[in-house]
C-alpha positions as CSV (number, residue, x, y, z in Angstrom):
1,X,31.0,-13.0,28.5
2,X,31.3,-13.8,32.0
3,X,33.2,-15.8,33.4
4,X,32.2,-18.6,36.4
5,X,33.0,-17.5,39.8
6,X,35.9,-18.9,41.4
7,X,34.0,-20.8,44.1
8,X,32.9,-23.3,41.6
9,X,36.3,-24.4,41.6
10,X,36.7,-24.7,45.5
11,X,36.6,-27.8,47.1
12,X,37.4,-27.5,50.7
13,X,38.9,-24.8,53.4
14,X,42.5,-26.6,52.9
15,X,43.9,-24.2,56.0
16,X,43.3,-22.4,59.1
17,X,44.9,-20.8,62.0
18,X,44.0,-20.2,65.7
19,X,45.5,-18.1,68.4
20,X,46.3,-19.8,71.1
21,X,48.1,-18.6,74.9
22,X,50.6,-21.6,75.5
23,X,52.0,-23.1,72.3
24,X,53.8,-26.2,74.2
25,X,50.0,-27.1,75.8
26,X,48.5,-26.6,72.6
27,X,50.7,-28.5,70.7
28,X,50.2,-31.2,73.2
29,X,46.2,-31.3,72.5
30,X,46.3,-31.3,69.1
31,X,49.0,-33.9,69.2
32,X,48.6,-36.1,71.6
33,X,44.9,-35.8,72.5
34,X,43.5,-35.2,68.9
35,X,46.3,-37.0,67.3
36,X,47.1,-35.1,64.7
37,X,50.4,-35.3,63.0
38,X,52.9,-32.0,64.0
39,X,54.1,-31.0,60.6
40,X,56.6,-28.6,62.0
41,X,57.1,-26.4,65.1
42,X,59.1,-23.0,64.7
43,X,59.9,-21.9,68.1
44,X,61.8,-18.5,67.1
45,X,58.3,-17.4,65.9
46,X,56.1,-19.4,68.4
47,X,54.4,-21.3,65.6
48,X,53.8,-24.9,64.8
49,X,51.2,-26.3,62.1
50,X,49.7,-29.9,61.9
51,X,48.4,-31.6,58.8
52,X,45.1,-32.0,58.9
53,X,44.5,-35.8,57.1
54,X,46.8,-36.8,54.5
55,X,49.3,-33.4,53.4
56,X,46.6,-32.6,50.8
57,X,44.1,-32.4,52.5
58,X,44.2,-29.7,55.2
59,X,46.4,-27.8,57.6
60,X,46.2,-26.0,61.2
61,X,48.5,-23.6,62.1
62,X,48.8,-22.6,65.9
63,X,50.1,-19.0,66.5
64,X,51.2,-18.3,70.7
65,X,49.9,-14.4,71.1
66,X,50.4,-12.8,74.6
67,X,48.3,-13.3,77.6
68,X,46.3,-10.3,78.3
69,X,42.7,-10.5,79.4
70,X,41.4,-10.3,76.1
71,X,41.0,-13.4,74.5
72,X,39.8,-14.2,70.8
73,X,37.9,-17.6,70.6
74,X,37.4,-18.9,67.4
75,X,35.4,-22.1,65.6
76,X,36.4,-24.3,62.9
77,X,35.1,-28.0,61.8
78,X,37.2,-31.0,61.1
79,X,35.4,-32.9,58.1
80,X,35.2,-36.5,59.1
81,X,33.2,-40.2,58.1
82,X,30.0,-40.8,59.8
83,X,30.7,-43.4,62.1
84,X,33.6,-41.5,63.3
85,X,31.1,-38.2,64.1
86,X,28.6,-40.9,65.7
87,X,31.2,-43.0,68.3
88,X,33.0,-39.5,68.9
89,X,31.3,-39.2,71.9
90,X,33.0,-41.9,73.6
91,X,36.4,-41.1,71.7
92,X,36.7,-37.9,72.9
93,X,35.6,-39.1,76.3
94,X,38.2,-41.7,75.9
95,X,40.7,-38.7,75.2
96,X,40.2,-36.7,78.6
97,X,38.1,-33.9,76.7
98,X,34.0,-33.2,77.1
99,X,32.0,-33.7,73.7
100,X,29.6,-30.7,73.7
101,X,26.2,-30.5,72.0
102,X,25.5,-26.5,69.5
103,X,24.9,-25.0,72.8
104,X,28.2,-26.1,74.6
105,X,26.1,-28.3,77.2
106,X,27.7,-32.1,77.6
107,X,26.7,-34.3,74.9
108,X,26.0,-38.2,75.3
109,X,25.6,-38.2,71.2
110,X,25.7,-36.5,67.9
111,X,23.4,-33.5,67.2
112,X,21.7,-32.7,64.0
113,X,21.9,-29.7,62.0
114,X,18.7,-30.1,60.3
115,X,18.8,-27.5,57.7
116,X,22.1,-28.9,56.5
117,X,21.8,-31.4,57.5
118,X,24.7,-32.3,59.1
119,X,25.7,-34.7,62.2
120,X,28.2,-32.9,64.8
121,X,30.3,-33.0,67.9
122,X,31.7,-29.9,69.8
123,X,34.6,-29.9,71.9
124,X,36.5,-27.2,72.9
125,X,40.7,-27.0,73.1
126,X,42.9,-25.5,75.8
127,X,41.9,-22.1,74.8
128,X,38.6,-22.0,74.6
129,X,38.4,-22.2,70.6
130,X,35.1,-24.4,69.7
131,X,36.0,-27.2,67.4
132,X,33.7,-29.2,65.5
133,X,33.6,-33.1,64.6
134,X,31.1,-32.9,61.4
135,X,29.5,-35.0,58.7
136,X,27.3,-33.8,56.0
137,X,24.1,-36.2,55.9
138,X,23.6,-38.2,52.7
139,X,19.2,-37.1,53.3
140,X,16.9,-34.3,52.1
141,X,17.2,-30.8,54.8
142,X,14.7,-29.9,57.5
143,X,14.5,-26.6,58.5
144,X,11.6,-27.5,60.2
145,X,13.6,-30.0,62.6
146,X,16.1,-27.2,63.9
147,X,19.2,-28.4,65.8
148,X,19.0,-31.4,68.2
149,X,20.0,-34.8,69.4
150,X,20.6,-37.4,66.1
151,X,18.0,-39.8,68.4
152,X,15.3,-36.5,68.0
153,X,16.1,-36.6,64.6
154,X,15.6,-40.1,63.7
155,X,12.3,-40.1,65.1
156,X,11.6,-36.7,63.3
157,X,12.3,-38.3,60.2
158,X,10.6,-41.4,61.0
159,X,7.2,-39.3,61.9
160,X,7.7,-37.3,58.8
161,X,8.3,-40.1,56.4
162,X,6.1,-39.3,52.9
163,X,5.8,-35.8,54.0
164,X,7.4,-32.9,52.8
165,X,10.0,-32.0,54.8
């Protein structure tokens, strides 16, 4: 008998962790521009994590490396409400830091994943990682629609209403 596979009981990525060149100015964006609460910073070892939510939830650790040319640049998503992904925009604005559309280019609103389908914002930190603001949309997936503006995809779906999608 086989048993069921261990992702059936996952729920969620509960923890990541990101290079990053200047701890203190990292620290400072997550903190203070993000506002995420510093759950501890280890100077010895040039480390400091943030929860991520409540303590439960989710966890970012940030790990200072040296400063030669080469560079890692990762991605991660934070999962957040709807009407947080739809006025983030203007929050981030609000925060001194450019919301970005998939293809990095300045975003005036959310873009649609249509084979999700999910509703994101990209931003990037002091480092170059590319972070994502997403929501998973409560409606049926569109391949067809490919990625775009959420205004392209409310007309999509209104032109496409009682058609497959």
């Amino acid at each position: 008998m086989q048993s069921e596979p261990i992702a059936t009981s996952i729920t969620g990525v509960y923890e990541t962790h990101l290079p990053v060149r200047d701890l203190g100015r990292s620290i400072a964006f997550y903190r203070d521009r993000l506002g995420l609460e510093l759950a501890t910073e280890i100077s010895e070892r040039q480390i400091a994590f943030f929860w991520v939510g409540r303590r439960e939830m989710g966890m970012l650790g940030l790990w200072q490396v040296g400063t030669g040319p080469l560079q890692m640049r990762l991605h991660f998503a934070f999962r957040m409400e709807q009407e947080a992904v739809m006025t983030a925009c203007e929050t981030l604005r609000s925060s001194g830091i450019e919301p970005l559309d998939f293809h990095g280019n300045p975003a005036e609103e959310p873009v649609v994943i249509g084979w999700a389908p999910s509703l994101s914002v990209y931003f990037k930190d002091p480092d170059g990682h590319s972070l994502e603001l997403i929501h998973m949309l409560d409606e049926s997936p569109d391949k067809g629609f490919g990625i775009g503006p959420l205004s392209a995809w409310r007309a999509h779906r209104r032109n496409t209403d009682g058609k497959a999608a």
